[in-house]
PAMIPA-101017 format. One record per residue: residue number from 1; residue in three letters; x, y, z of N, C-alpha, C in turn. Coordinates in nm, 4 decimals. Each point is the difference from the previous one (the first is absolute). Example, Ala and Ser with C-alpha at 12.3 -4.5 7.8 and 13.67 -1.06 7.14 Angstrom:
  doba  kolkol      n.xx      n.yy      n.zz     ca.xx     ca.yy     ca.zz      c.xx      c.yy      c.zz
     1     ALA    1.3190   -0.5690    0.7800   -0.0890    0.1190    0.0000    0.0900    0.1200    0.0000
     2     SER   -0.0350    0.1050   -0.0720    0.0820    0.1190    0.0060   -0.0770    0.1090    0.0730
//
This chain:
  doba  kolkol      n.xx      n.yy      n.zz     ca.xx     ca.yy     ca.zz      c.xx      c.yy      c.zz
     1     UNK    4.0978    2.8278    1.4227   -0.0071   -0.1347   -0.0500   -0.1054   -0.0804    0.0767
     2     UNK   -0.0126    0.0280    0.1380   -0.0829   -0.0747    0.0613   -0.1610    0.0502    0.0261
     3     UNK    0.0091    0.1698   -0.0286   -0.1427   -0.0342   -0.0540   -0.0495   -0.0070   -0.1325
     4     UNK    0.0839    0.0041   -0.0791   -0.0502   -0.0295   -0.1435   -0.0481   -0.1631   -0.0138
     5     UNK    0.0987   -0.1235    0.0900   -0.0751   -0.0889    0.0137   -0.1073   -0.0454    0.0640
     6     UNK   -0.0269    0.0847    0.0918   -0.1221   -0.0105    0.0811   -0.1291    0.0455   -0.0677
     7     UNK    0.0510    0.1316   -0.0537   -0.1446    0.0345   -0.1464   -0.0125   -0.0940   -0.1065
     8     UNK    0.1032   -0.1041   -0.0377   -0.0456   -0.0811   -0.0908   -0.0800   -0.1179    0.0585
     9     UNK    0.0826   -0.0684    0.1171   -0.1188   -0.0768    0.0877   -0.1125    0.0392   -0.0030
    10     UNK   -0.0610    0.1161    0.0474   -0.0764    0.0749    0.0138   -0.1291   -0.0036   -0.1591
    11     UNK    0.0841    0.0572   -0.1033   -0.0681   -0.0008   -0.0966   -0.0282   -0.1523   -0.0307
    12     UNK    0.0521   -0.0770   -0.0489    0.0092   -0.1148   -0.0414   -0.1449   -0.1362    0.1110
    13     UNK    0.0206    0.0367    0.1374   -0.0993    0.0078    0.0708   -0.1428    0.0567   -0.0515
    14     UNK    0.0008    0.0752   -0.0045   -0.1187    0.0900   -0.0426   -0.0417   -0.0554   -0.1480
    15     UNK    0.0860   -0.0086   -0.1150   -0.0425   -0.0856   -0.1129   -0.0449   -0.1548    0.0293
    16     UNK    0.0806   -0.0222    0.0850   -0.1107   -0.2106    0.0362   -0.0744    0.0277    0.0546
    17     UNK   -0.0411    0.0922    0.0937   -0.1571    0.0210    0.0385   -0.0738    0.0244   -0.0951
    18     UNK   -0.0117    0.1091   -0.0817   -0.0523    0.0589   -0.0803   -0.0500   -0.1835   -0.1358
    19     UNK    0.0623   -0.0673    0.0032    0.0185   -0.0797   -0.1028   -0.0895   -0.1625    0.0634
    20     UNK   -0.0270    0.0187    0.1117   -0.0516   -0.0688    0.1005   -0.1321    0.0391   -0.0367
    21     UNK   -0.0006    0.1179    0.0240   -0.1731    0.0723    0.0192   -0.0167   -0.0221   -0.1754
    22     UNK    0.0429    0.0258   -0.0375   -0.0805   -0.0077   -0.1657   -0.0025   -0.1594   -0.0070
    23     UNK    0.0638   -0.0993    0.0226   -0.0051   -0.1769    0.0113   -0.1454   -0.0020    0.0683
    24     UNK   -0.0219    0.0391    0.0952   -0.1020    0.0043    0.0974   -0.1192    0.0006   -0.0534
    25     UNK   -0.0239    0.1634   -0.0704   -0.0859    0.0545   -0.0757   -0.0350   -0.0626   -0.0776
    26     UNK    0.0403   -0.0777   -0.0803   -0.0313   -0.0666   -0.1225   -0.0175   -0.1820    0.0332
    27     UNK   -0.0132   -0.0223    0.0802   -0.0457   -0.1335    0.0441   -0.1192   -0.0159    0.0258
    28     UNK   -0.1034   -0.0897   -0.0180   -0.1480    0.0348    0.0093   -0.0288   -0.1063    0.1192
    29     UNK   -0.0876    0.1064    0.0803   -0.0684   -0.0375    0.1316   -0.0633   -0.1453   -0.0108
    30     UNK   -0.1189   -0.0097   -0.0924   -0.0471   -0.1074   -0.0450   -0.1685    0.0764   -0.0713
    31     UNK   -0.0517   -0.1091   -0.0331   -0.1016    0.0862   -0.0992   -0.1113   -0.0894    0.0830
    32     UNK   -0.1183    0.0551   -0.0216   -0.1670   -0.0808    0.0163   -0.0440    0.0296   -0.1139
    33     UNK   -0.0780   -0.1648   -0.0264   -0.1408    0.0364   -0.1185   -0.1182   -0.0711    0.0768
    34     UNK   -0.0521   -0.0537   -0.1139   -0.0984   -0.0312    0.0202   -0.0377   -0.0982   -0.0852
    35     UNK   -0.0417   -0.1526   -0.0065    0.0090   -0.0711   -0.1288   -0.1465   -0.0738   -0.0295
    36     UNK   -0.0643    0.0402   -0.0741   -0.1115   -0.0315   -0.0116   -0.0173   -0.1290   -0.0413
    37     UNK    0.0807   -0.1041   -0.0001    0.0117   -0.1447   -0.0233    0.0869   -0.0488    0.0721
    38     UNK   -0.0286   -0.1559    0.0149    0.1013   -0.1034    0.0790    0.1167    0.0153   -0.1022
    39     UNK    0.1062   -0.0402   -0.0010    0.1047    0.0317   -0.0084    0.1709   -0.1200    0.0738
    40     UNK    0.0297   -0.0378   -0.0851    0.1611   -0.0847    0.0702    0.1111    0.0849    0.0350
    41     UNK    0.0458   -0.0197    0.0961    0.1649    0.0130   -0.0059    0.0642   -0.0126    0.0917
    42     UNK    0.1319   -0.0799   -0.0252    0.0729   -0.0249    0.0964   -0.0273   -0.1530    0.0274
    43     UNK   -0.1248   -0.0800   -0.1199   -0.0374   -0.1201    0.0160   -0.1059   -0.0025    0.1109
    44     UNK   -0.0515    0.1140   -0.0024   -0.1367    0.0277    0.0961   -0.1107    0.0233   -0.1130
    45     UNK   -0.1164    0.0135    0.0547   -0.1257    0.0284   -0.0322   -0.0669    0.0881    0.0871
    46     UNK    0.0254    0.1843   -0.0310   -0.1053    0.0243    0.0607   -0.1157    0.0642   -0.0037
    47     UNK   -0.0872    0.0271    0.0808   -0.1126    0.0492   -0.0174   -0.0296    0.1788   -0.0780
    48     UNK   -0.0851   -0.0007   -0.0616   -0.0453    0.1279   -0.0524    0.0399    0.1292    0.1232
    49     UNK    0.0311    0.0991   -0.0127    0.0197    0.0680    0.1499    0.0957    0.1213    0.0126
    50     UNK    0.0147    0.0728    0.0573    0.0911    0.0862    0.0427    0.1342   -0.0916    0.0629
    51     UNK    0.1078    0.1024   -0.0606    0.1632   -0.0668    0.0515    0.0934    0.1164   -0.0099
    52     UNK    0.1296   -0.0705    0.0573    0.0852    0.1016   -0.0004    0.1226   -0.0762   -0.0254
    53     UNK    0.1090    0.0838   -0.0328    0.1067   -0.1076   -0.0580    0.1099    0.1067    0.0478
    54     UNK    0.0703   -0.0930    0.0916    0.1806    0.0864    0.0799    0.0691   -0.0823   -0.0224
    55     UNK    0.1252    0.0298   -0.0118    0.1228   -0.0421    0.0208    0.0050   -0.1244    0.1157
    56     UNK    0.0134   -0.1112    0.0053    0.0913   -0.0824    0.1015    0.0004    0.0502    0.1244
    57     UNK    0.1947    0.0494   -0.0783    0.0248    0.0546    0.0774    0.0447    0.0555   -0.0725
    58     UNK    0.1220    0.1879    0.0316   -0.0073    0.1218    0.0038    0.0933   -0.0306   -0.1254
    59     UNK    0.1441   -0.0492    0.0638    0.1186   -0.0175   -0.0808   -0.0261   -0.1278   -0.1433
    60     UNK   -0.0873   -0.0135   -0.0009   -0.0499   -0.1422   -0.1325   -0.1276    0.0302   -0.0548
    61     UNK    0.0303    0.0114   -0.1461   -0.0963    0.0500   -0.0845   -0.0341   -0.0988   -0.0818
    62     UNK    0.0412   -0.1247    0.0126   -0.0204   -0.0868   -0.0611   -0.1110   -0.0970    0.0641
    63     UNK   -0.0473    0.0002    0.0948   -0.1086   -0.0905    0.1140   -0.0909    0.1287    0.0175
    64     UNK   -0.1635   -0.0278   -0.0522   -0.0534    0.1112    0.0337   -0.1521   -0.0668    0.0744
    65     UNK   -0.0044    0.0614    0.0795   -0.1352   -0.0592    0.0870   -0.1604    0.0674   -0.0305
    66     UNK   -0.0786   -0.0618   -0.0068   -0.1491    0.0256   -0.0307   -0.1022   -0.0690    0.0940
    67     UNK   -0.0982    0.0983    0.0237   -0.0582   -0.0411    0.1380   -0.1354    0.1079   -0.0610
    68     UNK   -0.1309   -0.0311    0.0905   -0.0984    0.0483   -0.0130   -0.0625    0.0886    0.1036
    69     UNK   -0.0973    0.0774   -0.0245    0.0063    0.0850    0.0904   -0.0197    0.0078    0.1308
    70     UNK   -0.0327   -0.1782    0.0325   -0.0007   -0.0273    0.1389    0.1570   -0.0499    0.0589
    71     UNK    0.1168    0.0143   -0.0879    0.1008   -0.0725    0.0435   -0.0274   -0.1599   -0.0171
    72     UNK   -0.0896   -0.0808   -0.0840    0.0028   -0.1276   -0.0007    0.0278    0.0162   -0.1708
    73     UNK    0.0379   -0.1439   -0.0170    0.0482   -0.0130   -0.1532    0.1293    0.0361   -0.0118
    74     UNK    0.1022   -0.0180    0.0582    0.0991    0.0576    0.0070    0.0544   -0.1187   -0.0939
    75     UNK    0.0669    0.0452   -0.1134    0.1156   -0.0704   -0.0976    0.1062    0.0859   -0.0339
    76     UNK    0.1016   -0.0426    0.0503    0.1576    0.0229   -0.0346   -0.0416   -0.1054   -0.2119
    77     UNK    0.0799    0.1066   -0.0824    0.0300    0.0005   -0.0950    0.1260    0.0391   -0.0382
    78     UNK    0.1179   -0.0582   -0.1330    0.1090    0.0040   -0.0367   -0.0499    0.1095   -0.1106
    79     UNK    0.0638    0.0813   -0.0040    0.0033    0.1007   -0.1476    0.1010    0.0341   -0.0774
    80     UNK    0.0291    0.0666   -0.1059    0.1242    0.0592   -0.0454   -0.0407    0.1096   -0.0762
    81     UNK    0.1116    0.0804    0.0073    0.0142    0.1997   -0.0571   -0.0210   -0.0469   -0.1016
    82     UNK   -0.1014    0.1110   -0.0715   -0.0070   -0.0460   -0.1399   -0.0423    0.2047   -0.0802
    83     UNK    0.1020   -0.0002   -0.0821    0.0301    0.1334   -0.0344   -0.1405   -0.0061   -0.1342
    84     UNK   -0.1259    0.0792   -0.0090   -0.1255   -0.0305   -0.1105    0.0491    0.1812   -0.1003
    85     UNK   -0.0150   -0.0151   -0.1005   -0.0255    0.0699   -0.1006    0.0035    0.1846    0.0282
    86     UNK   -0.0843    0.0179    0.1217   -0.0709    0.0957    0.0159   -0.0249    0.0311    0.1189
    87     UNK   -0.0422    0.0988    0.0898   -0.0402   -0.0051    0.1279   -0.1261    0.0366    0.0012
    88     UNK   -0.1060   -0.1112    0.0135   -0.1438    0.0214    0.0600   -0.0530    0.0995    0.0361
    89     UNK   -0.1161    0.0367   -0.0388   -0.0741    0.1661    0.0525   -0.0218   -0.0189    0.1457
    90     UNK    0.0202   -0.1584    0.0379   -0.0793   -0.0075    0.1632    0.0456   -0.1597   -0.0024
    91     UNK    0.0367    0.0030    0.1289    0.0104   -0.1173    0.0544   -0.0907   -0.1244   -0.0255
    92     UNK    0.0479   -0.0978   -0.0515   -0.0972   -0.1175   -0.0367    0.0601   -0.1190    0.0166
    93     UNK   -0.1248   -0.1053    0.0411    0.0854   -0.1723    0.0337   -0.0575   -0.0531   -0.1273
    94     UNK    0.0685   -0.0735   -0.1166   -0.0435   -0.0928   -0.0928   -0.0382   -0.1458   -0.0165
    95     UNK   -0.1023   -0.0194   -0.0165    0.0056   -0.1548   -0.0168   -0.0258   -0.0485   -0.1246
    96     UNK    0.0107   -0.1546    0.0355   -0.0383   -0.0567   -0.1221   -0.0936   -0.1273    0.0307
    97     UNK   -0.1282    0.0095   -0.0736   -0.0724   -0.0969   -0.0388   -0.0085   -0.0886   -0.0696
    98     UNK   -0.0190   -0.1456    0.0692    0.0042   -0.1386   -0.0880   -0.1544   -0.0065    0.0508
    99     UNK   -0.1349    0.0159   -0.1332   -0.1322   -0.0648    0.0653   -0.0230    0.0526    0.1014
   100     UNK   -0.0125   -0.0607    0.1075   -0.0588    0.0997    0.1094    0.1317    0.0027    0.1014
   101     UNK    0.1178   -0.0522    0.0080    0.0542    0.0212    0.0872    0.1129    0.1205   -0.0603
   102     UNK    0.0430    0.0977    0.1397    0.0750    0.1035   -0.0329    0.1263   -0.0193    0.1007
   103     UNK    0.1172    0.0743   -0.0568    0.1261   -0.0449    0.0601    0.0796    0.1577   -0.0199
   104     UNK    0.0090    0.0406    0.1391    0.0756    0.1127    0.0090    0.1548    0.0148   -0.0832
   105     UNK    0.0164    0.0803   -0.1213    0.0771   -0.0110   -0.0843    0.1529    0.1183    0.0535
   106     UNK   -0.0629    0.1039    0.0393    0.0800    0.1297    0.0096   -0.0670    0.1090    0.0367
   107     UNK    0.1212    0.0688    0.0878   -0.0436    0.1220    0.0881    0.0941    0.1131   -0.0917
   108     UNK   -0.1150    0.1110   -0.0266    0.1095    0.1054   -0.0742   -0.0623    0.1143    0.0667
   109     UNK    0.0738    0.0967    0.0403    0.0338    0.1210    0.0603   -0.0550    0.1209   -0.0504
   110     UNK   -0.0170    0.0858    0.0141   -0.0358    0.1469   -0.0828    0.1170    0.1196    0.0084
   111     UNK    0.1118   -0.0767    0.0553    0.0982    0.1089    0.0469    0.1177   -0.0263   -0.0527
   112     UNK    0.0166   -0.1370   -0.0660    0.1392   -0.0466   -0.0554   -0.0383   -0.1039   -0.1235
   113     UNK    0.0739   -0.0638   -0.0860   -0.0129   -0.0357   -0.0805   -0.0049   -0.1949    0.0066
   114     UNK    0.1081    0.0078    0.1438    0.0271   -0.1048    0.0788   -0.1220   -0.0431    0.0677
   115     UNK   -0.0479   -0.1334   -0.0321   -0.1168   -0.0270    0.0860    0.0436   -0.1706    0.0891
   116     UNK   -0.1114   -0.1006   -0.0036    0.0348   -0.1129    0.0474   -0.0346   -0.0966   -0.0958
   117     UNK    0.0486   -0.1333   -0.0505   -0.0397   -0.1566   -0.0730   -0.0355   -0.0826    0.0938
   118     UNK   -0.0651   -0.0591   -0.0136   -0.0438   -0.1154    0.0960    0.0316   -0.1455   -0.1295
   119     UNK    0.0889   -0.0648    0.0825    0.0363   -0.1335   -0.0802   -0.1599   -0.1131    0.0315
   120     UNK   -0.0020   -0.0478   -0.1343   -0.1204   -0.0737   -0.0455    0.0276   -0.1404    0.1387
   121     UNK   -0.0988   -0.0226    0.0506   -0.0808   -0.1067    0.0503    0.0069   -0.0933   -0.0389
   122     UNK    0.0429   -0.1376    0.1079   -0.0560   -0.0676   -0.0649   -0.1342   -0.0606   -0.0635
   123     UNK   -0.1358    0.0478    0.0312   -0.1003   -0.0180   -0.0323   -0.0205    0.0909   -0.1409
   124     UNK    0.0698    0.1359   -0.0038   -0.0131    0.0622   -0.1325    0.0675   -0.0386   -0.1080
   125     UNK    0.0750   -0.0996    0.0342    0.0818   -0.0771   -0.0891   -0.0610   -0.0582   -0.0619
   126     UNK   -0.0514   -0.0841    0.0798   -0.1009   -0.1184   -0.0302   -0.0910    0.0415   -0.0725
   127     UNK   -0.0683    0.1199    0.0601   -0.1504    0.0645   -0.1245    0.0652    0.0464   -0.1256
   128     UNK    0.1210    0.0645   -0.0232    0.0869    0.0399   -0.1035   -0.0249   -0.1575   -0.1205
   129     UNK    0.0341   -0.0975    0.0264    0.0277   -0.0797   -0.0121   -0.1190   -0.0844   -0.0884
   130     UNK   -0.0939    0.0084    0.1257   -0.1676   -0.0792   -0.0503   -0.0348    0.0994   -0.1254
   131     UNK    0.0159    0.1475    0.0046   -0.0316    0.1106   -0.0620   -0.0075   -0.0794   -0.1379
   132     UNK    0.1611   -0.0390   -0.0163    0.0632   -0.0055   -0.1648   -0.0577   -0.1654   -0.0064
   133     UNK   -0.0255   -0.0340    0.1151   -0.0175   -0.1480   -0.0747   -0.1293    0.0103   -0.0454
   134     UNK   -0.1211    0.0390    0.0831   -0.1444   -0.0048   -0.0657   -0.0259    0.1236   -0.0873
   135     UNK    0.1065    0.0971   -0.0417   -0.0568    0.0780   -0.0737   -0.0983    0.0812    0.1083
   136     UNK    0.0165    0.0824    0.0864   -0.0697    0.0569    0.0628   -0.0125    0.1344   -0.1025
   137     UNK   -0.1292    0.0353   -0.0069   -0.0396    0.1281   -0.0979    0.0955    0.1300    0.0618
   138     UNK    0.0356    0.1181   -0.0763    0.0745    0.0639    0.0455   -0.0681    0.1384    0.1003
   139     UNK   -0.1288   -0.0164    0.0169   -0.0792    0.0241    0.0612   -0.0404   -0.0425    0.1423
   140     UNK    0.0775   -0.1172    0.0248    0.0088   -0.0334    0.1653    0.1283    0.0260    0.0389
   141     UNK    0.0776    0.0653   -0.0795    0.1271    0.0226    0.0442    0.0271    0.1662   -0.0105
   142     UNK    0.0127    0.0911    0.1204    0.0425    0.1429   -0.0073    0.0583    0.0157    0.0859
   143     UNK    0.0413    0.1388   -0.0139    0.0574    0.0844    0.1076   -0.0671    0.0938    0.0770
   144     UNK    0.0225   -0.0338    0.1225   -0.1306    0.1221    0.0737    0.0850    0.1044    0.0869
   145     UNK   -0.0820    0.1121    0.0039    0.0978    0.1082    0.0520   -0.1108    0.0380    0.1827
   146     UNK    0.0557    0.0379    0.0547   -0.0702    0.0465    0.1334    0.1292    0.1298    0.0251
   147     UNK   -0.1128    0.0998    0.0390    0.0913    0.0969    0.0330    0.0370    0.0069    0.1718
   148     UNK    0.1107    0.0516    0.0158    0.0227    0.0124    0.1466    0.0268    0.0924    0.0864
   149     UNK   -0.0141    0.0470    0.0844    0.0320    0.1164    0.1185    0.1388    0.0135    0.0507
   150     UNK    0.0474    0.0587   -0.0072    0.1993   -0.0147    0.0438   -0.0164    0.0678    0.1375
   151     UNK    0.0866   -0.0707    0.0703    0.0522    0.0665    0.1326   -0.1698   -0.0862    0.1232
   152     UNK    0.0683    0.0151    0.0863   -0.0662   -0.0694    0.1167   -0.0580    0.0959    0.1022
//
């Protein structure tokens, strides 16, 4: 009796590890691109440039930090899980263009279907807004794709 409970400790042990390491596995390090335009987010403006985008912190997936490749530019941003259609051939950050200004829209993955939303700005609000009032042609308004590098 008493080692049959000790092999179930035992096993049962061995399954939450095991269930740990696959949680682990499937959490993403953080990605780098590269953005060939200025760019908002987080109610920032930044420069054309190399970046990288991590977690906060470890346990919160909801606060995600972006910084450049000197470590300056650092913006903490709010996001939310957002489950897309399909899973991407390759990692990519989306934006969206009002005219010339661009506003980091979403981070999607190449490994899950689950990527990131970035809640609208208040300044993208505002261009949303001017958009419909002056009739902005539908030609200053797109979606731009930049591909990205996974893992650090």
């Amino acid at each position: 009796m008493k080692k049959s409970i000790i092999r179930a400790i035992a096993v049962l042990s061995l399954m939450a590890s095991f269930s740990v390491m696959t949680a682990y596995a499937q959490t993403p390090d953080g990605i780098k691109f590269e953005a060939p335009f200025e760019f908002n987010v987080g109610g920032k403006t930044l420069p054309a440039g190399k970046y990288s985008i991590n977690r906060l912190r470890y346990d919160n997936s909801d606060i995600l930090l972006i910084r450049n490749e000197n470590n300056r530019g650092l913006v903490n941003f709010r996001v939310t899980k957002k489950v897309f259609n399909n899973e991407p051939a390759s990692c990519k950050l989306i934006f969206q263009r009002y005219g010339d200004t661009k506003f980091l829209k979403q981070i999607q993955y190449n490994y899950s279907d689950v990527g990131y939303e970035l809640p609208k700005s208040r300044s993208e609000r505002e261009m949303i807004k001017k958009a419909g009032k002056d009739n902005i042609a539908s030609a200053e308004v797109e979606t731009l794709e930049v591909i990205a590098i996974t893992g650090q």
